[in-house]
C-alpha angles and dihedrals in degrees: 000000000000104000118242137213110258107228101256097341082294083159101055104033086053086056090059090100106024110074087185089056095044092044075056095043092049091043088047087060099048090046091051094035090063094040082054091057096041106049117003128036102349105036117160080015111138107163137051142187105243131185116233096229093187138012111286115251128221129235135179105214125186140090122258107195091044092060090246106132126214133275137195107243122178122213127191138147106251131194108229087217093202093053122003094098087074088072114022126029111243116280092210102063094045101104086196113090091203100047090037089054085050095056095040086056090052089060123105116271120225134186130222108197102187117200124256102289097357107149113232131201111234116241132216130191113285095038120140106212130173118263146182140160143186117291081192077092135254115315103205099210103128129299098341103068095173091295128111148162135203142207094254101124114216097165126018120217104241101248087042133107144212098250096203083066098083096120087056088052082046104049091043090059090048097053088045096044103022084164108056096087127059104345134058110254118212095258084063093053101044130092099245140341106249121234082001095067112126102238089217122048142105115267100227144163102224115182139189103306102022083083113080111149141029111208128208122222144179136211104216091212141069125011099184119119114287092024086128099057085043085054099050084042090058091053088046091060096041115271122259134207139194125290129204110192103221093216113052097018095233123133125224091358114203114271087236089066085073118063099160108043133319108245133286117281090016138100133216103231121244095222103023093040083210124128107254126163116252121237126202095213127117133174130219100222135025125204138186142185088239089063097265115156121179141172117210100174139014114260096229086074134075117248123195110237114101093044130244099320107061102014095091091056106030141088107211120213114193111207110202115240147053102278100195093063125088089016104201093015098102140068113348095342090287100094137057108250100266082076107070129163097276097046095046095049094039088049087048096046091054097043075053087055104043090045090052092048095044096031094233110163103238105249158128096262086046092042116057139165125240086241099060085065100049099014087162089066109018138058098176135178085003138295101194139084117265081015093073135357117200102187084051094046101040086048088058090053097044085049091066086044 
């Protein structure tokens, strides 16, 4: 049987609300897929380029009580490139998230069973990776179905990175910041820094043992190179927020609505001419996914970003990006895409450094998360799984110890 175009992908938009009619869509494809293979335009083809739709997960399968011992098996939905547009309409030019997440669920799943030891490279979303499975026909037993996908990289996504490179990303942050680990570098010794100076904080004269806690933040805003350096910039004005005028509903109001005075406890802002709302807050350290690496205050003193019960005996890091968005998409499937290879190695490196100066022990009690101090508003850097790993991230840190 040769296989046909559906009109308009009828087949698989009629399968959206019927799970029984997508679980035989999906079955159809892999039958003609192999007939196709077998018998029509890719005869005495075996393997195939395939595009990795979501972050692959990871199962232990095996039977204890049976003596079969475990084994690592990877699943993920793939995209066949030279035939899958015959089925299922193409994920990556659907604009809607829901309706993209539906027809990525309608794609074919593949396993990857790696052998004992074996060393993997990590995939991301986007991937094109080699694939093959079995023209003996589908086995339905489970999620495999005779098809299966590897590690082998034929075509990298642009924003991600080779995992296994972690010692380039490594050697690039020590010749940029050759003082960050084990010694202190001037800055630190200084009196300020300059344009970078945090306009609110506490002057302070924090020694070994004030110092409990690093905490991890977010910005919630711009990944784009230099987004650390504007960060730290934005401290060094005086931060703004949003502001809603309660009489007439409008936000940031333009400072000209106003002729005879902006209201009380705002500020009319010196760029934007809009009317925002000051806060006194401030962060040690700035980080972003281009390299950027930025100190906005010493670490002796007492900045104002994890309120008053930790500020006192905290250092703050502010990493440059919304973490809740492209869950799975960063750094070895475990992060959202805001958290890519360079910022992740270049965070770990200086939580390594700021443990070893201020000989703090590298865990999870030293290294916390924005959300686990105000859990009711934040969520930073991420508290859900595919947006923030802690065993990955804490590992990083303990490799520049």
């Amino acid at each position: 049987m040769a296989v046909g175009k559906y009109n308009k992908y009828s087949a698989f938009f009629d399968t959206l609300n019927d799970p029984k009619a997508a679980f035989d869509l999906e079955k159809e494809q892999m039958y003609d897929t192999i007939e196709e293979t077998k018998n029509n335009s890719f005869k005495d083809k075996s393997q195939f380029s395939g595009t990795i739709l979501e972050a692959p997960t990871e199962e232990k399968l095996g039977n204890a009580s049976q003596g079969t011992p475990d084994s690592t098996v990877f699943f993920a939905k793939v995209r066949l490139d030279d035939i899958e547009d015959q089925f299922v309409p193409d994920p990556n030019k659907i604009i809607d998230p829901v309706m993209r997440k539906r027809v990525i669920a309608q794609h074919k799943t593949a396993a990857f069973a790696p052998a004992a030891g074996q060393k993997i490279t990590a995939l991301a979303p986007g991937d094109v990776v080699q694939c093959n499975f079995s023209t003996a026909g589908p086995n339905d037993n489970g999620k495999m179905r005779g098809f299966e996908f590897s590690d082998k990289v034929i075509e990298r996504k642009a924003g991600n990175f080779t995992y296994t490179s972690v010692g380039t990303a490594k050697a690039t942050f020590d010749n940029s910041n050759p003082d960050l680990i084990g010694t202190i570098s001037p800055a630190q010794l200084s009196s300020s820094l300059g344009a970078n100076q945090a306009k609110f904080y506490s002057s302070a004269n924090r020694k070994k043992g004030d110092i409990k806690f690093i905490v991890l933040h977010s910005t919630d805003g711009s990944e784009k190179k230099g987004s650390a350096q504007r960060t730290i910039d934005r401290f060094a004005k005086g931060p703004t927020i949003s502001y809603t005028d309660p009489n007439t509903g409008k936000t940031n109001p333009p400072c000209t609505d106003y002729p005879n005075g902006i209201p009380h406890g705002t500020i009319c802002h010196p760029t934007r001419k809009n009317v925002e709302k000051p806060v006194k807050t401030s962060i040690h350290w700035a980080v972003d996914k281009h390299g950027g690496v930025v100190q906005g205050l010493l670490e002796k003193d007492i900045g104002q970003h994890a309120g008053s019960s930790k500020n006192r005996t905290s250092i703050g890091i502010e990493m440059c990006g919304k973490p809740n968005e492209r869950v799975s998409e960063g750094y070895r499937g475990q992060f959202s895409g805001m958290y890519n290879e360079t910022m992740l190695v270049n965070t770990a490196k200086l939580v390594a450094g700021i443990c070893k100066r201020w000989d703090l022990p590298p865990n999870k009690e030293t290294i916390i998360g924005h959300y686990e101090i105000a859990p009711s508003r934040r969520s930073d850097p991420g508290n859900d799984p595919g947006e923030w790993n802690w065993d990955i991230f804490l590992e990083l840190v303990k490799s520049f110890l």
